[in-house]
C-alpha positions in Angstrom: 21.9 -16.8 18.7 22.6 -16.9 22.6 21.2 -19.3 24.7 21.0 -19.1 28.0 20.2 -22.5 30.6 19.1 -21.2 33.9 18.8 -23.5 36.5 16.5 -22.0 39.2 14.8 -23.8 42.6 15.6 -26.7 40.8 14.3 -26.6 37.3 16.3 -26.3 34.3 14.6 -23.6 31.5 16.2 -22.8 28.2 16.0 -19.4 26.9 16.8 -18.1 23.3 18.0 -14.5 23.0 18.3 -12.6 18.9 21.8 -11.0 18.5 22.4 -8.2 16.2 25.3 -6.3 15.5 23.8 -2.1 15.0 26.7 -0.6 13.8 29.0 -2.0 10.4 30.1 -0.6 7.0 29.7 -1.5 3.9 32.1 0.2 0.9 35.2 1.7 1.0 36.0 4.5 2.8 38.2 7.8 1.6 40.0 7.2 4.7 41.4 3.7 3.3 38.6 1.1 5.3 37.1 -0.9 3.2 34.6 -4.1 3.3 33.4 -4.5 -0.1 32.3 -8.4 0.5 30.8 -9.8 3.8 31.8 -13.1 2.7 35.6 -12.5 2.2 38.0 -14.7 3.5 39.6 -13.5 7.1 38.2 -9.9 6.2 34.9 -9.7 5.6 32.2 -9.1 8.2 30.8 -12.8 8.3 34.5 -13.6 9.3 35.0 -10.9 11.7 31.6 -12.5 13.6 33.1 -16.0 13.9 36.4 -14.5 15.4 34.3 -12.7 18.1 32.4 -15.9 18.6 35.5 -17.6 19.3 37.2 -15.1 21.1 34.3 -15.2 23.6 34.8 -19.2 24.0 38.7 -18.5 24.5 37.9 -16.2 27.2 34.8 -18.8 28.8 37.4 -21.4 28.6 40.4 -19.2 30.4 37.6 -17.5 33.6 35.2 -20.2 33.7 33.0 -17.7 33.1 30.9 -19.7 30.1 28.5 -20.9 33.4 28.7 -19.1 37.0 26.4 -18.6 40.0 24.6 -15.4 40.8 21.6 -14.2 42.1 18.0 -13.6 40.2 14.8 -12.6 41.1 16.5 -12.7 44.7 16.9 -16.4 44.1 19.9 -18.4 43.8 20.4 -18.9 40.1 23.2 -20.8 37.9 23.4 -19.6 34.3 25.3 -21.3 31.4 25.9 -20.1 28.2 26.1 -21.3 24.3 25.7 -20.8 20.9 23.4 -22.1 18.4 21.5 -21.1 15.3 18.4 -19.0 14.8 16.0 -22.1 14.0 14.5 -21.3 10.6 18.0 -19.9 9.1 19.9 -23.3 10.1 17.2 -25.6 9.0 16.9 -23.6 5.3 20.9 -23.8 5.5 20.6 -27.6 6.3 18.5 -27.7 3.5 20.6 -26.2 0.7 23.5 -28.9 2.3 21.3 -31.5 1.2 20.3 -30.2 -2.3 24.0 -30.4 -2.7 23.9 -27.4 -5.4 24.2 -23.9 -4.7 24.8 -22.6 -1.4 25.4 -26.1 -0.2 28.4 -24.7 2.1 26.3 -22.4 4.0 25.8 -24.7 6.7 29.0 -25.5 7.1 30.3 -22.1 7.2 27.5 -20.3 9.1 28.6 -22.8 12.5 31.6 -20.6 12.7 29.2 -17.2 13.5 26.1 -18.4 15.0 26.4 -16.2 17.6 25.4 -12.9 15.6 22.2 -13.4 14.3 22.4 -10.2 11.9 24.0 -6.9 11.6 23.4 -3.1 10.1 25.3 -2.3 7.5 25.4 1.0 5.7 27.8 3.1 3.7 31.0 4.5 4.2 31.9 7.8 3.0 32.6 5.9 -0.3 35.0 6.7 -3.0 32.4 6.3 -4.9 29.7 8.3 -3.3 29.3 11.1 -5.9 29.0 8.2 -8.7 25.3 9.8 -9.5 23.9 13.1 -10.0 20.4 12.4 -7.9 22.2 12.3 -4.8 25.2 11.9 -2.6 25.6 8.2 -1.3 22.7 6.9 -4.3 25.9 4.6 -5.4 26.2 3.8 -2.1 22.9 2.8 -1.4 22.4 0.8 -4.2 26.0 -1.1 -3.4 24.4 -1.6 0.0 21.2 -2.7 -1.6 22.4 -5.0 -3.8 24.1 -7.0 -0.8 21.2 -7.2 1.9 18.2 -7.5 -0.3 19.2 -10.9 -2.2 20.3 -14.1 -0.7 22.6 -15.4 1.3 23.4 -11.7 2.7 19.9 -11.2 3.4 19.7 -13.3 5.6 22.4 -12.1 7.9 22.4 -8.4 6.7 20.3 -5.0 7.4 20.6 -2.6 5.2 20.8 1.2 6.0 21.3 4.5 3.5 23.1 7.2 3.8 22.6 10.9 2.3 23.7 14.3 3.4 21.3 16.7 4.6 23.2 19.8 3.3 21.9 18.7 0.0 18.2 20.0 1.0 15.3 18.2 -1.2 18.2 15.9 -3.0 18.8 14.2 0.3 14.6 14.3 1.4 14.1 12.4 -1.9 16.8 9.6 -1.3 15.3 8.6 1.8 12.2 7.7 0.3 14.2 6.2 -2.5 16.3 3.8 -0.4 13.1 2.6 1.5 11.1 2.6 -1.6 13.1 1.1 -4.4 15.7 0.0 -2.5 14.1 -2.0 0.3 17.0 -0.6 2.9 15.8 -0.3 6.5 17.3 2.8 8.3 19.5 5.7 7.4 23.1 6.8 8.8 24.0 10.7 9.2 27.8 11.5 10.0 27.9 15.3 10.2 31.5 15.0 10.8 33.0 13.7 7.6 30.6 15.4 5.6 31.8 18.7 7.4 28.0 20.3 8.7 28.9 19.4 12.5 28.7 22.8 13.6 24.9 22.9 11.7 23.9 20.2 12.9 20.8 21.9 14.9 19.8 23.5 11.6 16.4 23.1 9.5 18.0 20.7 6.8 18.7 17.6 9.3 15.3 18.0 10.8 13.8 17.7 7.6 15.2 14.7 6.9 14.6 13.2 10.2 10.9 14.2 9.6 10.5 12.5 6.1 12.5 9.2 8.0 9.8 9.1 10.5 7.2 9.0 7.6 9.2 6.3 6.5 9.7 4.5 10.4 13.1 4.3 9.6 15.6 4.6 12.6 18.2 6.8 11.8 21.6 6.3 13.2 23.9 9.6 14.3 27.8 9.2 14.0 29.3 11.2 16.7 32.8 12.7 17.9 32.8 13.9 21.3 30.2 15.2 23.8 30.0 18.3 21.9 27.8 16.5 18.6 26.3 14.4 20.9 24.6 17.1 23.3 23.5 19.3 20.1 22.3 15.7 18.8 20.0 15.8 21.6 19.2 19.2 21.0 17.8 18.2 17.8 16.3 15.4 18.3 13.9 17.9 21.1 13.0 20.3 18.2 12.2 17.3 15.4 10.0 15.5 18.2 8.2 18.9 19.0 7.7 20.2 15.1 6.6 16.5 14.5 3.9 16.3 17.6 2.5 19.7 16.6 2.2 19.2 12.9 2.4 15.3 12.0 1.6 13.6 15.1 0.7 10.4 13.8 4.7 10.2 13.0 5.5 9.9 16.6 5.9 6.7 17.2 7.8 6.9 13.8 10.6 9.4 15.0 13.3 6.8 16.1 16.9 8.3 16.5 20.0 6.7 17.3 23.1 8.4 19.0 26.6 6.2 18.1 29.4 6.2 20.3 27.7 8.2 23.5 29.2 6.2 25.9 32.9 6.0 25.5 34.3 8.7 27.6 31.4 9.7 28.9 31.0 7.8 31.7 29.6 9.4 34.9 28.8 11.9 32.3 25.1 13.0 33.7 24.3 15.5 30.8 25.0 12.9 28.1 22.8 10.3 29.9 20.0 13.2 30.0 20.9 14.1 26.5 19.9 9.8 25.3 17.3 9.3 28.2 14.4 11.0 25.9 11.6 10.0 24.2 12.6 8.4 20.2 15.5 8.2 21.7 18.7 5.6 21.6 22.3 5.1 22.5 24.6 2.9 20.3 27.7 0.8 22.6 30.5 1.3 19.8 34.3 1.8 20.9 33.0 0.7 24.2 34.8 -2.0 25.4 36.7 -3.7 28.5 36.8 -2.5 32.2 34.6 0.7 30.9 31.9 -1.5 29.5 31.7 -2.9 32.9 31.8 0.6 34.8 29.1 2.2 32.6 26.7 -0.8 33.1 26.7 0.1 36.6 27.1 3.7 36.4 24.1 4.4 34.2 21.9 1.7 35.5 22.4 3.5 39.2 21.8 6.4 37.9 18.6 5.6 35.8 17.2 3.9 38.3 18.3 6.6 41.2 16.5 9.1 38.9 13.0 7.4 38.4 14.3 7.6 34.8 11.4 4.9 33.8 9.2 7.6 34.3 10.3 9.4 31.0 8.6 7.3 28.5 8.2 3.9 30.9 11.3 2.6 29.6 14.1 0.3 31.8 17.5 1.7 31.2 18.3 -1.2 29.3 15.4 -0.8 26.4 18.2 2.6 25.5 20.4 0.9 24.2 22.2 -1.3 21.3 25.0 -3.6 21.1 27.5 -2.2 18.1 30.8 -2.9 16.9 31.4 -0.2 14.4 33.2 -2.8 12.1 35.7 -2.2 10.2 36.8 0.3 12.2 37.0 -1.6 15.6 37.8 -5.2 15.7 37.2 -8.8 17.4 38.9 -7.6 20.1 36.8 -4.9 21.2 33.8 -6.1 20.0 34.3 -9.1 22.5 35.7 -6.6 25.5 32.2 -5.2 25.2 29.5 -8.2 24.7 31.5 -10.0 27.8 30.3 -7.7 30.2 26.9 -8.0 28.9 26.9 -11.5 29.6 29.4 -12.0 32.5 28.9 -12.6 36.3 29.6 -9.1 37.0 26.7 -7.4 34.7 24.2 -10.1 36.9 25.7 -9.5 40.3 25.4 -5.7 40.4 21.8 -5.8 39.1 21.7 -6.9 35.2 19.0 -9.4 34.3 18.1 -11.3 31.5 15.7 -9.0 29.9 18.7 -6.6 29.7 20.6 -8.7 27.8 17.8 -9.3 25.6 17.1 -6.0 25.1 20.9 -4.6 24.9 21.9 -7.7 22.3 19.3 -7.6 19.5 15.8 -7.1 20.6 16.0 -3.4 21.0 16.9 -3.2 17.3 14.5 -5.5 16.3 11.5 -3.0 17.8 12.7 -0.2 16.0 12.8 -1.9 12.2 10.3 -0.6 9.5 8.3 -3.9 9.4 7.6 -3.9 13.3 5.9 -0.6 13.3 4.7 -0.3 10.1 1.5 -3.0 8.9 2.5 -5.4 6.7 0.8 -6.3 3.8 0.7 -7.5 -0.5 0.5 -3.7 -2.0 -1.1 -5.1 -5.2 -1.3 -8.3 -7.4 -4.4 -10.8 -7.1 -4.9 -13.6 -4.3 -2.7 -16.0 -3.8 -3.1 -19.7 -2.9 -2.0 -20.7 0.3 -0.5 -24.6 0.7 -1.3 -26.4 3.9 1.5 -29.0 4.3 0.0 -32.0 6.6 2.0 -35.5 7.6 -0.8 -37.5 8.0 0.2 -40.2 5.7 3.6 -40.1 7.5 3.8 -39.3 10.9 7.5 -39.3 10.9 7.9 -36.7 8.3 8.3 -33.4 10.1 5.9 -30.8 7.9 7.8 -27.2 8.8 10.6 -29.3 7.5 9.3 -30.4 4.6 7.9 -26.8 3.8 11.9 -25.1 4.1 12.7 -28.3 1.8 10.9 -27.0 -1.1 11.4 -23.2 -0.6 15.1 -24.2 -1.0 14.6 -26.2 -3.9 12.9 -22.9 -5.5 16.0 -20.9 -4.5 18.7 -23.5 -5.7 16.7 -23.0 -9.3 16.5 -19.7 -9.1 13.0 -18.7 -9.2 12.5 -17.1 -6.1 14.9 -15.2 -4.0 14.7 -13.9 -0.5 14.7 -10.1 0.1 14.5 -10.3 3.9 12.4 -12.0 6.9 11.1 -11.1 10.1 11.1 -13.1 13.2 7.6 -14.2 14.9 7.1 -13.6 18.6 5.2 -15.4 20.9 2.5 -13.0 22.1 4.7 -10.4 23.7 8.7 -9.6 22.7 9.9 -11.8 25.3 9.7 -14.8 23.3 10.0 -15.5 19.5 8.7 -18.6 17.6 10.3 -20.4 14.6 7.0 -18.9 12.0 8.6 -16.2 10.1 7.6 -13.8 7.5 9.5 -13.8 4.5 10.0 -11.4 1.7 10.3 -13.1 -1.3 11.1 -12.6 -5.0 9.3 -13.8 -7.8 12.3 -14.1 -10.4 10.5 -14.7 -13.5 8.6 -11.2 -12.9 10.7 -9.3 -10.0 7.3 -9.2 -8.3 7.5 -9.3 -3.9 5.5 -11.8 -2.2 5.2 -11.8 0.8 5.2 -15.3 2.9 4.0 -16.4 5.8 5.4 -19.5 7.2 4.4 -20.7 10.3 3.4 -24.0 12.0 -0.3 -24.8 12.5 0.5 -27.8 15.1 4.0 -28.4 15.7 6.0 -30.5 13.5 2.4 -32.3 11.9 1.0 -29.0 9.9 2.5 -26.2 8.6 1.0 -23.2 6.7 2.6 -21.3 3.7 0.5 -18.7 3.2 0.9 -15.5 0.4 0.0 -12.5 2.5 -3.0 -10.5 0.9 -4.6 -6.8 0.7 -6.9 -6.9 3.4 -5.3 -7.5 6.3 -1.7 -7.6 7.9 0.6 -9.9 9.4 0.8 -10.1 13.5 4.0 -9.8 14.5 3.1 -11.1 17.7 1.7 -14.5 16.6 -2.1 -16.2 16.2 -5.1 -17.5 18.5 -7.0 -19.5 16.3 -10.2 -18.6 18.7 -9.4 -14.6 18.6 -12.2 -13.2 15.9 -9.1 -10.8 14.1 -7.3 -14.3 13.8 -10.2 -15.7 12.5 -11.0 -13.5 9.8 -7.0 -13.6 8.8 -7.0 -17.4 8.3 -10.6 -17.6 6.4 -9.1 -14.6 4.0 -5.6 -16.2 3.3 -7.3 -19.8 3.4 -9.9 -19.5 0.4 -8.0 -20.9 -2.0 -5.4 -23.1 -0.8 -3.8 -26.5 -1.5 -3.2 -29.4 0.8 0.3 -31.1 0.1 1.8 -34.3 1.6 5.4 -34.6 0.5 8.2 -32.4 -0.5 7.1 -32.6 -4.5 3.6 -31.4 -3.5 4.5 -28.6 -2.0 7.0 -27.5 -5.0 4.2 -27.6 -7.5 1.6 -25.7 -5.0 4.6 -23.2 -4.9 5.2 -23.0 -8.4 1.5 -21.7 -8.5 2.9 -18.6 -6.9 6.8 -18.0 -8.5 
C-alpha cells in the first residue's frame, strides 16, 4: 500500500492509496518463461514485488524525491511518501506470527513487498495447455486456480483464465467454467501466439467477449503493435453495439482491456481514440522511464484538449492500469514506470492524487466481478452472526480479537480463504479496514461468505455470514439508512455475543 502525507495550509492529512499489479503470468511459457511459484526464492512474483519496492527507495534515497514540494488544488503542497500494509492483511499476518504454527513467517516476509497490494495473474501459453480435451488453457486455469483461490496466495493474487476463441463453443464454455467452478476473476486473449491476429475482428472473439460480459469479467487483450491494437478497438465498437441492441443489461458488464497501447505510441492520436471509448481500458506494460513521463503529459493534454470527459464522463486517468507484464519485464522497468506516477514531475504538469489512485489499483478494483456484480450466499440455511464486544475489557481491541480467531481456524485447517474484497467509505475515494471475505468451509468445501467489519471502532466488531436476501454494500453502512436497516435485522436474528478470543472460536465453529 502507498501512503501519501500531504501537508497543505498547514495541516497534515494521511491518505491510503490500493496498489495492484494488472498484468503477470503464471505457468510456463513455450517460449522458456516460466513462474510456476509466486513464493520462490529470488524468482517468484512475491520476490519480484519486494525488489521493485526497494528499487523505488534506492531511487527516493539517490533524488530526494521520497518527499518534494509542488503545487495542488493551486495551493502550495508538500507530499511525502511510504509504504505500509493494507490493514486487515497485516493484522491476520500478525496473527498467524503469534499462533507460531503455520504461516507464522508471513509477517515477516510480506514487510519486504508491502507496496503491491495484489496482482493479476493468468496463464502463459503453457506447455501444458492442451493437457485436457474440454479446452485449450483448462490445465491452465485450473494451475491458476489452484494458486489464487486458497491461502496465502489469495490474498495477494487475482486470478484470470485464458482460452482461445478459435475454438468456437469450447472456448464460450471455459469462460463460464473458470468463473463458475473455478472462482477466477477475468480472462486474457493473446491473438498473437495463438496465431488468429489477422481474425481478430471476427464473430468468434465477440462471442466470447459477450458471454464474459454475462460473466462481468474484464477481459485483458495482449497486443503487438498499433496494427492489433486499432482492430482491438474495432472490435470492442461492434461487441458494445451487438450487446446494447440485443443484451443491454450487459453493458455495464462489457469491460475490455488493451495491454501494451502505450509504448511506442506516444503522440499517437488514433491509438488514444482507439482506448478513449466506452468499456474501454489501457494497460501501462513495457512502459517505462523518460516515456512514462512523456505520455503522462502527452495524453493528459490531449484528453483534456479534446473534452475527452465527455465520452463516457471519465478523467483520463480512470483509462488506465498500472502493469508490469512479469516475467517478461523486470524490477527495473516496472520501477521506471510507477516513479513517474508518483514523482514531482507527474504533480507539477498537472497529475493529482486521484490519478494516482486511480492509475495504481483503484481502476482495477472497479472493474472486478464482485464490484459490479451483487453479492450474496447462493444456497445453504442462515447462518449465526457473532457480535464481538470489549466491554469487560476495554483494553482489548475487538476487530483484533475477531482476525485472532479467524486465524486460529486457518492454522487448524477448517476454513480457508478463497478471496476478499476491500470496503469503501461511501464513495471509492476512501476504503475502510471491514472486508468481505470468501471463505471455505473445509469439512464440506461449502463458501461462506463473511462480513467483517467494525460496529464502533476498536470496542465492537461484527462477523456476520452473508445470507439470501440481500447483498453486501460495497460502499459501507448507515445504521439510520432503512436498506441498512433491514440488512442488519436479517443477518442479526440469530447471533452470538462473544467477549474473548475463545468465544468467538466456538461462535465460529457454529459455522466451519
Amino acid at each position: 500500500m502507498l501512503t501519501a502525507t500531504i501537508e497543505q495550509d498547514g495541516k497534515t492529512r494521511v491518505e491510503n492509496i490500493i496498489v495492484i499489479d494488472s498484468h503477470s503470468h503464471l505457468g510456463e511459457d513455450v517460449d522458456g518463461a516460466t513462474m510456476m511459484n509466486p513464493l520462490a526464492p529470488g524468482t517468484g512474483t512475491f520476490d519480484f514485488w519486494g525488489n521493485v519496492q526497494g528499487r523505488l527507495k534506492a531511487d527516493w534515497e539517490a533524488t530526494g524525491e521520497q518527499s518534494f514540494s509542488t503545487t495542488m488544488d493551486g495551493k502550495f503542497t508538500k507530499i511525502s511518501w511510504s509504504f505500509n500494509q493494507y490493514p486487515f492483511t497485516d493484522k491476520l499476518y500478525v496473527a498467524l506470527k503469534s499462533l507460531g504454527k503455520r504461516y507464522s513467517d508471513l509477517k515477516d516476509k510480506s514487510k519486504f513487498y508491502s507496496f503491491i497490494d495484489q496482482g493479476v495473474v493468468f496463464p502463459f501459453q503453457d506447455v501444458f495447455r492442451d493437457k485436457h480435451p474440454e479446452a485449450r488453457y483448462r490445465a491452465s486455469n485450473i494451475n491458476v486456480s489452484r494458486f489464487t483461490t486458497r491461502f496465502p496466495f489469495s490474498m495477494k493474487l487475482i486470478g484470470y483464465a485464458r482460452c482461445d476463441p478459435m475454438q468456437g463453443e469450447k472456448a464460450i464454455k471455459e469462460v463460464g467454467y473458470a468463473r463458475e467452478e473455478l472462482g477466477l476473476r477475468g480472462l486474457k486473449l493473446h491473438p498473437r501466439s495463438e496465431r488468429w491476429i489477422d481474425d481478430i475482428k471476427s464473430g468468434k472473439p465477440l462471442n466470447v467477449l459477450i458471454e464474459a460480459a454475462s460473466y462481468s469479467l474484464p477481459v485483458i487483450f495482449d497486443t503487438r503493435g498499433r496494427g492489433s491494437i486499432l482492430d482491438i478497438a474495432e472490435l470492442i465498437k461492434s461487441t458494445r453495439s451487438v450487446i446494447n441492441q440485443q443484451y443491454p443489461e450487459l453493458l455495464p458488464h462489457f469491460k475490455v482491456i488493451i495491454a501494451h497501447f502505450a509504448q511506442g505510441n506516444i503522440g499517437d492520436h488514433e491509438v488514444y481514440n482507439a482506448l478513449v471509448q466506452p468499456n474501454t481500458y489501457g494497460d501501462l506494460s513495457m512502459l517505462h522511464g523518460e516515456g512514462a513521463g512523456n505520455f503522462f503529459e502527452d495524453f493528459r493534454s490531449w484528453f483534456k484538449s479534446q473534452n475527452k470527459i465527455s465520452v463516457d464522463n471519465r478523467d483520463w486517468s480512470e483509462y488506465l492500469l498500472y502493469a508490469s507484464d512479469y516475467p517478461y519485464f523486470g524490477d527495473v522497468h516496472a520501477q521506471k514506470l510507477l516513479k513517474y506516477i508518483i514523482n514531482k514531475r507527474f504533480f507539477d504538469t498537472g497529475g493529482t492524487l486521484n490519478d494516482v489512485r486511480n492509475i495504481m489499483g483503484l481502476n482495477q478494483i472497479k472493474i472486478l466481478p464482485e464490484y459490479n456484480l451483487p453479492q450474496v450466499r447462493k444456497e445453504g440455511p442462515a447462518l449465526p452472526s457473532t457480535i464481538i464486544s470489549n466491554a469487560l475489557n476495554e483494553n482489548i481491541n475487538s476487530y483484533e480479537i475477531a482476525i485472532k480467531a479467524l486465524a486460529k481456524l486457518i492454522t487448524e485447517n477448517k476454513i480457508d480463504i478463497k478471496r476478499f474484497c476491500i470496503q469503501f467509505k461511501e464513495t471509492w475515494n476512501k476504503f475502510n479496514d471491514d472486508v468481505l471475505l470468501y471463505t471455505l468451509k473445509r469439512a464440506t468445501n461449502e463458501e461462506v461468505l463473511i462480513m467483517l467489519t467494525k460496529l464502533v471502532k476498536d470496542r465492537i466488531t461484527l462477523i456476520a455470514p452473508l445470507i439470501k436476501e440481500i447483498s453486501w454494500n460495497k460502499f459501507g453502512y448507515k445504521y439510520f439508512n432503512p436498506r441498512d436497516r433491514k440488512f442488519f435485522s436479517l443477518i442479526l436474528k440469530q447471533n452470538y455475543l462473544a467477549m474473548e478470543e475463545k468465544q468467538v472460536i466456538d461462535c465460529l465453529t457454529q459455522i466451519y
